[in-house]
C-alpha positions, 0 to 999 in steps of 0.5 A: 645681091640678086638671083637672075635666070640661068643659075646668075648673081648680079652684084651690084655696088656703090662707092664714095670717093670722098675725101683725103684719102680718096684724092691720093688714091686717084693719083696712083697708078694703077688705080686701086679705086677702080681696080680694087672692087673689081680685085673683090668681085674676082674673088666673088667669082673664083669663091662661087667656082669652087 
């Protein structure tokens, strides 16, 4: 996490997609490796608000 001007965060994340579990993941629909750090992210957010 990093303070920015203006009252900002940037949040910056990293993910492996490695391995078994990962390749069934990618086969579903929607797909929860890339909507679930955005689901997290939006927690962040709604958090941050309150």
């Amino acid at each position: 996490m990093e303070d920015l001007p203006g009252g900002r965060v940037r949040v910056l994340t990293q993910e492996t997609q490695i391995g078994r579990p990962a390749a069934a993941l990618a086969t579903e629909r929607p797909n929860p490796m890339f909507n679930g750090p955005q689901a997290w992210l939006d927690g962040l957010v709604g958090a941050a608000a309150e």
